[in-house]
C-alpha positions in Angstrom: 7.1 -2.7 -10.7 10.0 -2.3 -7.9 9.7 -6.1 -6.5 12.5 -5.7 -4.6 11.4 -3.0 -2.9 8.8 -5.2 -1.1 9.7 -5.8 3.2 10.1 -9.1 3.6 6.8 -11.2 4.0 5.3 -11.5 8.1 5.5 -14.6 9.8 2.2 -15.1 11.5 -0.7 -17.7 10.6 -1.7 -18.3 7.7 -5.8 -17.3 7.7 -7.2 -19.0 4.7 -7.5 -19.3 0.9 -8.4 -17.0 -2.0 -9.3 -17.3 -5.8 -10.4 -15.2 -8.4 -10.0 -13.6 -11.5 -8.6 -10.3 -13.4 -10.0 -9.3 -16.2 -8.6 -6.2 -18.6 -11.3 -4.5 -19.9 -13.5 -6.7 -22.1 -11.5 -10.2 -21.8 -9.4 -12.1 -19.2 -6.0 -11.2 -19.1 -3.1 -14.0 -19.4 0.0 -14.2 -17.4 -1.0 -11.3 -15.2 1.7 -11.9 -11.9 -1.0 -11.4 -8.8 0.2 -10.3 -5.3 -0.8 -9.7 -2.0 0.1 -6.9 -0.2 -0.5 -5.3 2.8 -0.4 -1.6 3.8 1.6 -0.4 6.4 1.6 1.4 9.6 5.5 2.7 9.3 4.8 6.2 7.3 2.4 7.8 5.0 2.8 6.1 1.3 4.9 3.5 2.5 5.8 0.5 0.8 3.5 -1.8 0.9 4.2 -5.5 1.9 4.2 -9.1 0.2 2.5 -11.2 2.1 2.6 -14.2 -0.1 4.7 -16.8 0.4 7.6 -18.4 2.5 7.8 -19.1 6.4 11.0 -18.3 8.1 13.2 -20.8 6.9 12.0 -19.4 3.0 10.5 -22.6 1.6 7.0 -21.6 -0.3 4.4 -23.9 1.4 2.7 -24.9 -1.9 4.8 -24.8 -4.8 2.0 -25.6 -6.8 0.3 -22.6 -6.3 2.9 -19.9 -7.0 6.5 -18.6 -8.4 9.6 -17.2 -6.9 10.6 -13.7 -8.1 13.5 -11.3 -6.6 12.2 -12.9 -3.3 8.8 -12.4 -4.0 6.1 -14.8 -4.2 3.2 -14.7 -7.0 0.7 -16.5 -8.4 -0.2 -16.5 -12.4 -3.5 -16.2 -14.2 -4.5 -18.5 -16.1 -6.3 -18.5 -19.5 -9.7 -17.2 -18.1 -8.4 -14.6 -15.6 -8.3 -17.2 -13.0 -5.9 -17.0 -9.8 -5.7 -19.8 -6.8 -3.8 -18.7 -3.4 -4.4 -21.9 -1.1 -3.6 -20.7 1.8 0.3 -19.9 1.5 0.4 -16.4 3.1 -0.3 -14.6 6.3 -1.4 -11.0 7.1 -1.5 -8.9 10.5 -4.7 -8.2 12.4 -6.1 -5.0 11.5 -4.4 -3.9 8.3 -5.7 -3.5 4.6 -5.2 -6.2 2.4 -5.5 -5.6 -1.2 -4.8 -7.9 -4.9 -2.4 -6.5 -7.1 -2.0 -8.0 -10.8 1.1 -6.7 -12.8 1.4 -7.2 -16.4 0.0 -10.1 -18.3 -1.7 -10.2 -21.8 -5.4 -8.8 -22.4 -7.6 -11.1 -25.1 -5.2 -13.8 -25.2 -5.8 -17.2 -27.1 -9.4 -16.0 -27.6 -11.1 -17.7 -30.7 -12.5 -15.5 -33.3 -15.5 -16.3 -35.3 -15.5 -14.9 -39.0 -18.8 -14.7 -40.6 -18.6 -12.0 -43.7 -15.3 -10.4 -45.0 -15.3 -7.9 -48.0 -12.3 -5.6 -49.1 -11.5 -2.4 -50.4 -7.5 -1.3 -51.6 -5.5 0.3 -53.9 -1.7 0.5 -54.3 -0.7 -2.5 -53.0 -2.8 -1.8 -49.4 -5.7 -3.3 -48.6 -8.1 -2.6 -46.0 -10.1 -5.8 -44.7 -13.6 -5.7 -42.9 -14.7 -8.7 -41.2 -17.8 -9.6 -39.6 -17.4 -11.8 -36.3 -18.4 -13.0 -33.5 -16.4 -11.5 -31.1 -15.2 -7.8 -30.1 -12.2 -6.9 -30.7 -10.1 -3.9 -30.4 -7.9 -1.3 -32.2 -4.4 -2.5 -31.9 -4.9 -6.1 -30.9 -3.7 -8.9 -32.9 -5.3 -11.8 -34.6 -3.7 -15.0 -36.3 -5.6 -16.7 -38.7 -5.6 -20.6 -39.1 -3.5 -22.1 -41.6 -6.8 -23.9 -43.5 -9.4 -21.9 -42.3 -9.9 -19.5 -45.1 -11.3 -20.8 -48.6 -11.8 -19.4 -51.7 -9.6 -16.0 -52.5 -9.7 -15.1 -48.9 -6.9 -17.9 -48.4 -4.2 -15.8 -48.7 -4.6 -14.5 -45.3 -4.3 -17.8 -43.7 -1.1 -18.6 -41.5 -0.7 -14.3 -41.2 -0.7 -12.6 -38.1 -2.3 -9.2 -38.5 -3.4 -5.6 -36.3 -6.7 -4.4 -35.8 -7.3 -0.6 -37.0 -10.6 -0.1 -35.6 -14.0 -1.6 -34.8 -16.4 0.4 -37.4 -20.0 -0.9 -35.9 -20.4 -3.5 -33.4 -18.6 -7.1 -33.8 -17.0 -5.5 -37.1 -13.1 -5.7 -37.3 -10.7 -4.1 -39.7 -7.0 -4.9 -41.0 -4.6 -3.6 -43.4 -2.2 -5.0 -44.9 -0.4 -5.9 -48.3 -1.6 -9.1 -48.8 -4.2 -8.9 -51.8 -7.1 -11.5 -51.9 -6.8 -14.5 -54.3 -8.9 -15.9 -57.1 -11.9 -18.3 -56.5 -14.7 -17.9 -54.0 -15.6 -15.5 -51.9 -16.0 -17.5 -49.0 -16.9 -15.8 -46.0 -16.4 -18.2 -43.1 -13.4 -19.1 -40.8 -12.2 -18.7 -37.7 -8.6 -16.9 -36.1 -7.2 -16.0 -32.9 -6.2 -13.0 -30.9 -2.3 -12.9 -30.1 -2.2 -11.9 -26.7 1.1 -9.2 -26.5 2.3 -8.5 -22.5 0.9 -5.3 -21.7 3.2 -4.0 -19.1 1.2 -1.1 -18.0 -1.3 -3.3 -16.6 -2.0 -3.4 -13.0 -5.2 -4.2 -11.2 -5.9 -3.9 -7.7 -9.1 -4.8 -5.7 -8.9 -4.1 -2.1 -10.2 -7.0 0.4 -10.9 -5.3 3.2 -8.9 -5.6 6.7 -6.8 -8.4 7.6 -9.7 -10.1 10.1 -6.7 -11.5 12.7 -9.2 -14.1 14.3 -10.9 -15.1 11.5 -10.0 -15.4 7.6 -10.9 -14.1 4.1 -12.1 -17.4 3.2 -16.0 -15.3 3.5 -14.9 -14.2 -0.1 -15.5 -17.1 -2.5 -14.2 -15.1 -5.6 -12.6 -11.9 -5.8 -13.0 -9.8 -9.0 -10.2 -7.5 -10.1 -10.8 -5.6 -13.3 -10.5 -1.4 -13.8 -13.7 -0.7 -12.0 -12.2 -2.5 -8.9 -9.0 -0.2 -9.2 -10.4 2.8 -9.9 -12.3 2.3 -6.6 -9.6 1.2 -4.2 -7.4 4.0 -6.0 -10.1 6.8 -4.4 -10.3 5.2 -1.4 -7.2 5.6 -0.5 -6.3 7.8 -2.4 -4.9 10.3 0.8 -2.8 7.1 1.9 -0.8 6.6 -1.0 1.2 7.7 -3.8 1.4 5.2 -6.6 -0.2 1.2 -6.4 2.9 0.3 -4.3 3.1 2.9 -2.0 0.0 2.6 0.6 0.5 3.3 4.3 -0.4 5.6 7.3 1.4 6.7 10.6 0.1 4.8 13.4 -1.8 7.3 15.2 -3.9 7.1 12.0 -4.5 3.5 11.7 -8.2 4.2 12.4 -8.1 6.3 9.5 -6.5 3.9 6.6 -9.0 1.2 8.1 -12.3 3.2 7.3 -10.8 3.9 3.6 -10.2 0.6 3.2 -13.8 0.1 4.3 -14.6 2.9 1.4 -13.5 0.8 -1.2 -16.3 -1.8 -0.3 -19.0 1.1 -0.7 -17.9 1.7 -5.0 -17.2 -2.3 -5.9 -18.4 -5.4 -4.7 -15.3 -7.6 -5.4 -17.3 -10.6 -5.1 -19.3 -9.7 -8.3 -23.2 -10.7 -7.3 -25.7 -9.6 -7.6 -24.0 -6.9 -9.8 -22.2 -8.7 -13.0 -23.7 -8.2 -15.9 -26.5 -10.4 -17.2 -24.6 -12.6 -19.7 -21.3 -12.9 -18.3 -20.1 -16.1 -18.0 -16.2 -16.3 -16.9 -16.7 -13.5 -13.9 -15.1 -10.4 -13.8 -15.7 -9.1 -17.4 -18.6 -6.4 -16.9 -18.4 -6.5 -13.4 -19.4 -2.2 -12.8 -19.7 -0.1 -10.1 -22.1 -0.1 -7.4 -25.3 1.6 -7.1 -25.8 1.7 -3.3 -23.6 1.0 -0.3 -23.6 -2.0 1.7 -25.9 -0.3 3.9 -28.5 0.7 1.5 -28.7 4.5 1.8 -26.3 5.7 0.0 -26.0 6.6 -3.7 -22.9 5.7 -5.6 -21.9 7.4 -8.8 -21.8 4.3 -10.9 -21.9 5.6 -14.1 -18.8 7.9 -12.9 -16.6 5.0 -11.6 -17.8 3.0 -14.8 -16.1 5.7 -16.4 -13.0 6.0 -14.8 -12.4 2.4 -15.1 -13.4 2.3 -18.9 -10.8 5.2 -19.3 -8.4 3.1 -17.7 -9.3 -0.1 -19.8 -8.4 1.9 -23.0 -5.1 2.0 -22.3 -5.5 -2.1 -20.8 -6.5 -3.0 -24.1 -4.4 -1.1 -26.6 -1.4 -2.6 -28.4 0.8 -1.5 -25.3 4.2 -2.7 -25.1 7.7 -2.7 -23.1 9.4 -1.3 -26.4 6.4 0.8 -27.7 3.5 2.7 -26.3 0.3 3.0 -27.6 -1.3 6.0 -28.2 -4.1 5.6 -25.2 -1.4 4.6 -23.0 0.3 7.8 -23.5 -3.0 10.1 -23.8 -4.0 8.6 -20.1 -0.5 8.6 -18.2 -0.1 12.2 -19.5 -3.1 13.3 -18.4 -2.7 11.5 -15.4 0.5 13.2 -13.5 1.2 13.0 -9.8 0.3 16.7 -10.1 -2.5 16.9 -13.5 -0.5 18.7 -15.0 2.2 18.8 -18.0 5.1 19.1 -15.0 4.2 16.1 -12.6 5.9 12.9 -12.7 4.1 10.1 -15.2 3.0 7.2 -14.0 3.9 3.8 -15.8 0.7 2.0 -14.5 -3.2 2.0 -14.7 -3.8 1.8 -11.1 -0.7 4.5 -10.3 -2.8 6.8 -13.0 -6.0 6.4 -11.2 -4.6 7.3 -8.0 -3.2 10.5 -9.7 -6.4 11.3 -11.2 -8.0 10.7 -7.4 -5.5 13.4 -6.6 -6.1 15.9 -9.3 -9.4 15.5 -10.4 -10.5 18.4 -11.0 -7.3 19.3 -13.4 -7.9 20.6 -17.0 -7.0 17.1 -17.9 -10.8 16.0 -17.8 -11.9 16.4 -21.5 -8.5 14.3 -22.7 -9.3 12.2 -20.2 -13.0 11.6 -20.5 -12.3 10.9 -24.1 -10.5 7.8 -23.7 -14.0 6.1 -22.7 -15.9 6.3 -26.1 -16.1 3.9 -28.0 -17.2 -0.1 -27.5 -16.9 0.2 -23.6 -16.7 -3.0 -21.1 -18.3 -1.1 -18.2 -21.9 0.7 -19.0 -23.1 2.2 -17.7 -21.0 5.5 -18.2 -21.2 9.2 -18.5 -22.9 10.1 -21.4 -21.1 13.8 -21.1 -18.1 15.2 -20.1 -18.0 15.9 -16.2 -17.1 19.3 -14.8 -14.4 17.0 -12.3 -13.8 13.9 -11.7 -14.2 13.8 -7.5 -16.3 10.4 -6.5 -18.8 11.4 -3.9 -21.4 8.9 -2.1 -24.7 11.3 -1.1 -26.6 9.5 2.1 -30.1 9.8 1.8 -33.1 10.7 4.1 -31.4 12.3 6.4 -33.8 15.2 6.9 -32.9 18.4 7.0 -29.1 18.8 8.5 -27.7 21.7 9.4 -24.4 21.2 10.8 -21.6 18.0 11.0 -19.1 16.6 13.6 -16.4 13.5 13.0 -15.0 12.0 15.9 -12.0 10.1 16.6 -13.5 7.0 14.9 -14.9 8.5 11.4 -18.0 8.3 12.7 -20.1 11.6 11.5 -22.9 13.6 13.5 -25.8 15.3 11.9 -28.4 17.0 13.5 -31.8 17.9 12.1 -32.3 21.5 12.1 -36.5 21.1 12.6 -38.9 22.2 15.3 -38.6 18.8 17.0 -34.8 17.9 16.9 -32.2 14.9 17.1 -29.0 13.6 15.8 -28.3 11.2 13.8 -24.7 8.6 14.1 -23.4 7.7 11.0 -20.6 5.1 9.9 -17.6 5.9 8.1 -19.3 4.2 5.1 -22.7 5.7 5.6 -24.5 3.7 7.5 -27.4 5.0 10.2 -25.6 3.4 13.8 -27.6 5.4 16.1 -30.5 8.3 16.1 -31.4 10.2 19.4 -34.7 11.1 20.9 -36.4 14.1 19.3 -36.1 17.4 21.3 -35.7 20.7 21.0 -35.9 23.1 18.0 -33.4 24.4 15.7 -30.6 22.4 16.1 -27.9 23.9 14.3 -24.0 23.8 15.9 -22.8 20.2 16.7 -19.1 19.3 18.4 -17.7 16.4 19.6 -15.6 16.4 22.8 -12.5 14.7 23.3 -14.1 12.1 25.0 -16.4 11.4 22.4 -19.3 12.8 23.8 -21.6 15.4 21.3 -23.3 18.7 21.9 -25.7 20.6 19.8 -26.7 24.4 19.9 -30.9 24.2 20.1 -31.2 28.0 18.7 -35.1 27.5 18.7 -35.4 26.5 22.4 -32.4 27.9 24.0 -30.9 24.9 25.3 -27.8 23.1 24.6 -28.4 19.1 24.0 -25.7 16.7 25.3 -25.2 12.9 24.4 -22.6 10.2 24.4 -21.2 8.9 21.7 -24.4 6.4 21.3 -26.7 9.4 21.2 -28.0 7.9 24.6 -28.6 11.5 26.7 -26.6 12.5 29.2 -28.0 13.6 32.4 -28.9 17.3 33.0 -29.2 17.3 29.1 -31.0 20.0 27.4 -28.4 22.3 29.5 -29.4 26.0 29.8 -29.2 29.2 31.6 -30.4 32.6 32.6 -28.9 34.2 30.1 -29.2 31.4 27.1 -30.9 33.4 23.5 -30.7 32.1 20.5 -27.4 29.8 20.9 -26.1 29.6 17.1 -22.5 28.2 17.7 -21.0 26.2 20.0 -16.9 24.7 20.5 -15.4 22.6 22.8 -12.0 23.0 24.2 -9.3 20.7 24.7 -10.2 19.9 28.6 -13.8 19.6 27.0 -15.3 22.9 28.3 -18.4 23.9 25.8 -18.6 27.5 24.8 -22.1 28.3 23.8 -22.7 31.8 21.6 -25.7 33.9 21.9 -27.6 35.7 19.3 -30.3 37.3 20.4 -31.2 40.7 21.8 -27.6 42.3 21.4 -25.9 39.7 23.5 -22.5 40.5 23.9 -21.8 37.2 25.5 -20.4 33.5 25.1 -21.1 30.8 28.3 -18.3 28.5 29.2 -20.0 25.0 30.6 -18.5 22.4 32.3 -18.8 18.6 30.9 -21.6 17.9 33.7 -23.6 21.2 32.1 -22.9 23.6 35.2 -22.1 27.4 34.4 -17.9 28.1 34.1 -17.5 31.5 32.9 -19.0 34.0 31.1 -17.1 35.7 28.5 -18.0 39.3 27.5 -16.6 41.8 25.2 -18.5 44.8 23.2 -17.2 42.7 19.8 -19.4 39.4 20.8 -22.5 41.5 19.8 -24.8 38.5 18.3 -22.0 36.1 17.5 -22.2 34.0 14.6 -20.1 31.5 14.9 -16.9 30.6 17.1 -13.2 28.4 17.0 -11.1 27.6 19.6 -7.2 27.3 18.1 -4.3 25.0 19.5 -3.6 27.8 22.4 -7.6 27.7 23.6 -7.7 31.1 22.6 -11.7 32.2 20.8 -12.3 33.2 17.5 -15.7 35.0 16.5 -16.8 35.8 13.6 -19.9 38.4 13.9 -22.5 38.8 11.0 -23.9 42.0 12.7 -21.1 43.8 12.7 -19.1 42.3 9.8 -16.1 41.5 11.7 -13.8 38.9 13.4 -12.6 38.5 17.2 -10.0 36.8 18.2 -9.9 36.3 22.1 -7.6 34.7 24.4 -7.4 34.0 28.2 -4.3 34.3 29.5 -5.1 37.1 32.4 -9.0 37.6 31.9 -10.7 38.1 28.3 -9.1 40.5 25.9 -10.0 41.5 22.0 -6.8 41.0 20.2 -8.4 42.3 16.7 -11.5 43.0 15.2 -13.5 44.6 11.9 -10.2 43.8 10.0 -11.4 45.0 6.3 -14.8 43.9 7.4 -15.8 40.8 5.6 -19.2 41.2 4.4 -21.6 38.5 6.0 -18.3 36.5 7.1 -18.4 32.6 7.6 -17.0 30.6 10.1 -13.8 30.8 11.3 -11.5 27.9 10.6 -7.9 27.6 12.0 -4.5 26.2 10.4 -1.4 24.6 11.9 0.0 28.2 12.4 -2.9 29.6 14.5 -3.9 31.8 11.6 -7.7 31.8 11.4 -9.3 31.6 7.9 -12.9 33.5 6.8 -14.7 33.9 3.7 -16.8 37.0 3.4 -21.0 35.4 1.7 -21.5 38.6 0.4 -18.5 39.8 -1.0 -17.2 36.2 -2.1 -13.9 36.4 -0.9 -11.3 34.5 0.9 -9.0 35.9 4.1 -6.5 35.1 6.1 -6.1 36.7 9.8 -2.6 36.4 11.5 -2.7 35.6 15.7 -1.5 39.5 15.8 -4.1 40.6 13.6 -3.0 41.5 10.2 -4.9 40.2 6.9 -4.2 38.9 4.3 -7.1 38.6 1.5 -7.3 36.2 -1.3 -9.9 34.5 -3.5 -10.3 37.6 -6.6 -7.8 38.8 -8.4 -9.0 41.9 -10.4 -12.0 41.2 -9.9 -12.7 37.8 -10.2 -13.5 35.4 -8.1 -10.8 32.5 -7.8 -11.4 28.4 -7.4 -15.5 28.7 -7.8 -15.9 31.0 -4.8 -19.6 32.4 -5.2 -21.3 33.0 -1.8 -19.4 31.1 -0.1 -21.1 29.6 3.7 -18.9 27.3 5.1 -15.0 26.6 5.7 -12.8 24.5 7.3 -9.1 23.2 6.7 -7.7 20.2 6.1 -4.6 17.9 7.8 -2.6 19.7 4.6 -3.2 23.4 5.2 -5.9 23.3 2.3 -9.0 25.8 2.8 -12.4 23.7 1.6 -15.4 26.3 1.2 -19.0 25.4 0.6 -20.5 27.7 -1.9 -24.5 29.1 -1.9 -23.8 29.7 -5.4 -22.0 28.6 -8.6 -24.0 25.4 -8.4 -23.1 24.6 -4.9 -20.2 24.0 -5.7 -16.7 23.3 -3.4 -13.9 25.6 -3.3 -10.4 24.5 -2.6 -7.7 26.4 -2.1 -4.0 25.7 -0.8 -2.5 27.3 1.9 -0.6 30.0 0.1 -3.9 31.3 -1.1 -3.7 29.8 -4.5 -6.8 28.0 -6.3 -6.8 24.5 -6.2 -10.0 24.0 -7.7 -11.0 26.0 -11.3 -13.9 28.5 -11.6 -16.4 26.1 -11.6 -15.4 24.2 -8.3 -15.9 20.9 -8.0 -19.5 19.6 -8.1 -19.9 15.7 -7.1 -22.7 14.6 -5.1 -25.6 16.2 -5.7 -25.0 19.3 -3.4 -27.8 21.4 -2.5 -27.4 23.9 -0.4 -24.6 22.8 1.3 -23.7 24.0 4.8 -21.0 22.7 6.8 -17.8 20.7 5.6 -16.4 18.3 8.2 -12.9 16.5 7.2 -12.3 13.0 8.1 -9.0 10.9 9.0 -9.8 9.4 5.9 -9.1 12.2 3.8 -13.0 12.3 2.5 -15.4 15.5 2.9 -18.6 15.5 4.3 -20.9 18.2 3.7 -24.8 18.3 4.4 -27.2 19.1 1.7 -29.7 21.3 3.7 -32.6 21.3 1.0 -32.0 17.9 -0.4 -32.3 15.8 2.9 -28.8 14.5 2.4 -25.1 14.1 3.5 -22.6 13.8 0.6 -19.4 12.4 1.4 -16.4 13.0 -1.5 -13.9 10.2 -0.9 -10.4 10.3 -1.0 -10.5 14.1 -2.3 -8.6 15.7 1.0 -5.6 15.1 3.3 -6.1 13.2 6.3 -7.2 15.2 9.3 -7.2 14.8 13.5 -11.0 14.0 14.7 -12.8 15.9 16.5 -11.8 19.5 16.2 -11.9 20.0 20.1 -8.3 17.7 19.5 -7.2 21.5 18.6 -5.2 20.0 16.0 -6.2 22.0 12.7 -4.4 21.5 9.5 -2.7 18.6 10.9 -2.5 15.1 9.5 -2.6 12.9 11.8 
């Protein structure tokens, strides 16, 4: 842990008290140093702030609550887990807050009941199995009372010994040279785990955002255990690159805010109603949740159960500063800033599930997945091994939607492609804010304008719907004209003009409306012929990708309409077009399952097979769109639905089975929030899934005409 890295702590009010506890696995752990920190607004992965602590002049306010180290104020756990701030620290309005415990020991001081011993040896090594009443672990220690032993099983007493392994339940083994006595074979006692500083320990648990006004005080206990990490660490997982590094550039604060908010949706860090039945000191057993705060969304429990037990196996090894246990060095190698055997290892749990949030869909799965057998402390868990390792929430009944749209909030737009239409508004965490009135048919394209305002393509009625950003209608909404047939797409432009495509009857044509719905322009050209679908790029210049035809058109608007390219290799049944940073415009071909790139000038470059074979899980792919990093997302009609990534030199992110979180069922559109998550509706299933944390931060809405671009 760099403490003296930390900025020095703010100076405004202080805003209330906190407690809790942190638990490592199955057992409090001891000593643990807990901070508070704050992410920052001065740079992507920033460090992060201490906010504990001093006023100006640098005297702590309650030097009963905390310790002084490198200039950096802390507070200790105690025995049980249990931490006390009481009010000594400040935070600024508006900014994550998060718990971070460093270090401590896991099972300390517990007592161990011994109810049955029997022993096996030869050579001078014997091999001990107890019976207890307590779990313990391979690798931990135990120190037997001085007198608590009778009989020939004396000779143990006073010895401090290792755990090899737990063969079935509350059973314990040792070896050691120590032979068993004469006399009795009594088979009661009692001993106590040595608890050894782990320092590859570190929880976090995120709080939420700093309230200004009011105070965290609403949060009576906070519980911090691997499940609570693992969350956080995919939440913001596009914000940061290790535990002490969280932070955004301020035109993105909106976007760190609604991951923060993410974190809430995977773990409740106030542990009810969701600890497990028995649990009696909080925080041990304290899982994943099942549903968001809302209610309508489904959380992979079982997964983030998972992640944190495989994080919990390192926690409760025999881990120390001058030797590593085996777990330790199984997870942090399989957990690289890159997944693989050339990234740089982390030295931390919670820096080695943000890597996994990173990579996780590298071949480190298996290796990884393996680390969670065994007695677990957070069930329940994946019972096989996952095809990746990407969390993903999936909002339910959400009937049948066709398209997406983020805007500058995170707030996402879904239509209902159905003979009576609408739109529903939903939160960065889910939640249903807003549904309009029913209307038209076929609603298919949706865009948000820069001023917040939405527009959907009603193919089945040949009207375009326009709302604000409430879904209240706007006036002269459903908007329409003479020559209106079958509108399929629709884009906005970055003075908010709406093009509107037509696919009917060999309509060589796309509509240009103003924002009050009145007839700009119509665009023709003899390559429009029943558009599919359209972009708009940084220089307002159209691109068209045509189904009927198998091509792509690129027009721009300097002096009057003009095709710059078109049937470039012909892309059989091509996608959408999605544009980078550079202007170059990006189409898969659904029939061929392929991958292009087109340059502004109109060369191609194709990528996505290689003799032969497809690349990243491309299989049918129906859907793409780019990221604030350059990276290509696809949806895919086959291969399990799954999502295709790709970077921007062509190259497979993702391995030939994609990645497959969330329940995707015949996905359609991806949409790419300033959160770094991806949203994609599941057109068969009645359900929007959203992958957290699995994508680089992007500008919202699209009509910003800011592609690839992190904001």
């Amino acid at each position: 842990m760099d403490q003296a890295a930390f900025p020095a702590a703010p100076t405004q009010s202080s805003v209330g008290t906190l407690q809790g506890s942190v638990f490592g696995g199955h057992a409090p752990i001891v000593g643990a140093h807990v901070f508070l920190l704050e992410a920052t607004w001065t740079g992507y992965a920033a460090k992060a702030k201490s906010l504990l602590g001093s006023v100006a002049s640098g005297v702590m306010e309650d030097q009963t609550t905390g310790s002084l180290t490198n200039g950096l104020y802390y507070v200790t756990s105690d025995s049980n887990g249990a931490f006390n701030v009481t009010g000594d620290y400040t935070c600024d309005a508006g900014f994550p807050v998060y718990m971070y415990a460093s270090g401590g020991a896991p099972n300390a001081s517990t007592v161990i009941n011994i109810t049955g011993i029997a022993e096996t040896g030869s050579a001078g090594t014997y091999t001990y199995t107890f019976t207890a009443g307590n779990q313990l672990y391979t690798g931990q220690s135990i120190q037997f009372s001085s007198s608590s032993l009778g009989g020939k099983w004396a000779t143990l007493n006073g010895t401090t010994q290792t755990v090899l392994a737990t063969p079935t339940g509350t059973s314990f083994q040792i070896s050691t040279t120590i032979a068993p006595g004469t006399g009795l074979a009594t088979q009661t006692g009692s001993a106590a785990s040595v608890g050894v500083i782990n320092p590859a320990i570190v929880n976090m648990a995120m709080l939420g955002v700093c309230p200004g006004v009011g105070n965290f005080t609403t949060l009576p206990t906070v519980y911090m255990n691997e499940v609570s990490t693992a969350a956080m660490a995919y939440a913001i997982a596009g914000f940061a690159t290790d535990s002490l590094h969280i932070g955004t550039s301020i035109p993105n604060e909106i976007g760190l805010r609604n991951a923060a908010l993410n974190a809430a949706s995977l773990y409740n860090i106030q542990g009810t109603p969701l600890e497990l039945a028995g649990s009696s000191s909080g925080g041990e057993g304290q899982i994943a949740n099942q549903a968001t705060v809302a209610g309508n969304g489904t959380v992979p429990q079982a997964e983030l159960n998972t992640l944190g037990n495989i994080l919990a196996s390192c926690v409760d090894s025999a881990n120390t500063a001058s030797a590593a246990s085996a777990t330790c060095t199984t997870l942090f190698g399989g957990a690289t800033s890159t997944g693989t055997s050339g990234g740089v290892t982390p030295i931390d749990t919670a820096t080695a599930a943000i890597n996994i949030a990173h990579n996780p869909g590298a071949a480190n799965v298996i290796a990884l997945w393996k680390l969670a057998s065994g007695v677990v402390p957070f069930a329940p868990q994946l019972t096989s091994t996952p095809n990746d390792f990407t969390v993903a929430i999936t909002y339910n009944s959400i009937a049948a939607p066709g398209s997406i749209a983020i805007d500058a909030s995170g707030d996402a737009f879904v239509p209902t492609n159905s003979n009576s239409g609408y739109v529903t508004k939903l939160s960065p965490a889910g939640a249903v804010l807003a549904t309009s009135i029913t209307g038209g048919s076929g609603f298919e394209s949706v865009a948000v304008a820069p001023n917040g305002n939405v527009f959907v393509a009603a193919n089945g009625s040949n009207t375009v719907y326009a709302y604000d950003t409430n879904l209240n209608t706007l006036a002269g909404s459903p908007w329409s004209s003479a020559q209106m047939n079958n509108p399929t797409s629709l884009a906005i432009d970055s003075s908010g003009y709406v093009y509107v495509t037509h696919g009917g009857n060999s309509d060589d044509v796309i509509q240009k409306f103003n924002s009050s719905g009145s007839l700009s322009a119509s665009i023709r050209n003899t390559c429009l012929t029943r558009v599919t679908q359209i972009a708009i790029d940084a220089s307002d210049t159209l691109w068209a990708s045509i189904n009927s035809s198998n091509s792509i058109c690129r027009i721009s608007n300097p002096s009057g309409y003009q095709l710059l390219l078109s049937a470039q290799g012909q892309p059989s049944s091509p996608t959408n077009v999605a544009i980078d940073s550079y202007g170059n415009g990006w189409v898969a071909a659904g029939v061929q399952t392929n991958l292009f790139m087109y340059l502004p000038i109109g060369s191609q470059a194709p990528y996505g097979v290689i003799n032969n074979c497809a690349q990243g899980g491309l299989s049918s792919p129906s859907w793409i769109a780019i990221d604030g990093g350059n990276n290509v997302w696809l949806t895919n009609n086959g291969n399990s639905y799954a999502l295709s990534e790709f970077a921007h030199s062509g190259a497979a992110i993702t391995t030939s089975t994609g990645y497959q979180s969330g329940n995707l069922n015949t996905p359609s559109w991806i949409a790419i929030d300033a959160s770094g998550d991806v949203w994609v509706p599941n057109q068969s299933a009645n359900s929007v899934t959203e992958l957290i944390g699995v994508a680089t931060p992007t500008v919202t809405p699209l009509s910003a005409l800011q592609p690839g671009v992190r904001p």
